[in-house]
N, C-alpha and C positions, 0 to 999 in steps of 0.2 A: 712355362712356369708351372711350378707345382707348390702343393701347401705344405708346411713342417709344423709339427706338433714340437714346442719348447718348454723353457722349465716350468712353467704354472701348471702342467699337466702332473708333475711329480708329485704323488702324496693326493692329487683330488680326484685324477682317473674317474670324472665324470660318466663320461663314456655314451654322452647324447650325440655325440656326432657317428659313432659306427652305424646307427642302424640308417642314417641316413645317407651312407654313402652311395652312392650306384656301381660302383668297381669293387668294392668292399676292399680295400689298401690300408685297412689299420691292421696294426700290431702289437700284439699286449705283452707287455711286462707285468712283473709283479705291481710298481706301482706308477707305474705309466704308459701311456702310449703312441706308438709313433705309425707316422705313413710312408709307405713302400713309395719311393720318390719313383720309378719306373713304373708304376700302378696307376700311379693320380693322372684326373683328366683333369683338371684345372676347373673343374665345376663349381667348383668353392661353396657348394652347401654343407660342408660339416662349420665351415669358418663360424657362423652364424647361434650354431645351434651350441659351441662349446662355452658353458656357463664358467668357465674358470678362464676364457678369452687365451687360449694356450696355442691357439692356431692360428697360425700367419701364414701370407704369402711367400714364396723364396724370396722375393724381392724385396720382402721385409727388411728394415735393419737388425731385427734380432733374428732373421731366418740364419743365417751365415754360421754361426756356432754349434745349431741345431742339425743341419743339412745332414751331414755324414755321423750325429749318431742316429738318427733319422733312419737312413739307409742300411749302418752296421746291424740294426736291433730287429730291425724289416725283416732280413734275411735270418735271423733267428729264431725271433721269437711264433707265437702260435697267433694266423690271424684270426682274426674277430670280427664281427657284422651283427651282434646282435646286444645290448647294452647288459650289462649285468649289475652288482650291487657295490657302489662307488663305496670305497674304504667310510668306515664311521666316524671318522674326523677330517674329512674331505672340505670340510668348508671351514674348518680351524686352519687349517694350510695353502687356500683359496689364497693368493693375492704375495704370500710372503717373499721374501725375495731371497736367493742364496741354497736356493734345495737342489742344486746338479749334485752338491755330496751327497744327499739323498737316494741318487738313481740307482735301481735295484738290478743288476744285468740279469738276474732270474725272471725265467718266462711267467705267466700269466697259468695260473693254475685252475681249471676249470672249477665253478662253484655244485656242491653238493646239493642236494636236498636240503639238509640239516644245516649247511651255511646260510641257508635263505629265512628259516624259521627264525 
């Protein structure tokens, strides 16, 4: 069993669960992110630490939808292990329902100096 990251992550990209990963299996999008399903040990301490609750078990019942773009976005986008600064309206989009139209297939663009000020 491994964990998937699903739609609650779209738009709030927390991002408290990377630093605690111990395989470091996350994968950043522009506005989300997913885990390398062949990475994950089943340690399940990101589950806990994800304040937008976006991380389930596979055995979830909303894992199944999420599983394979999980995997597609894994192998593309740029991984991540150390938390950066969750979009400015992250907690306006916390919770809504209907954001997979949302999903941005562009990768995760590293933040600046000047994006942090």
């Amino acid at each position: 069993m491994t964990y998937v990251v699903t739609e609650n992550c779209i738009r709030c990209k927390f991002m408290d669960c990377v630093e605690v990963c111990p395989v470091d299996c996350f994968y950043a999008g522009e506005n989300m992110l997913v885990i390398h399903p062949d990475e994950c040990i089943d340690c399940g301490v990101c589950e806990p630490e994800c304040p937008a609750q976006a991380i389930v078990p596979d055995s979830d019942a909303a894992a199944p939808a999420w599983t394979e773009i999980n995997r597609q976005y894994a192998n593309l986008w740029p991984n991540m292990n150390r938390k950066g600064t969750p979009p400015p309206d992250a907690e306006e989009w916390n919770g809504k329902p209907g954001k997979k139209e949302w999903l941005s297939p562009n990768p995760h663009l590293p933040e600046t100096a000047d994006a942090k000020s």
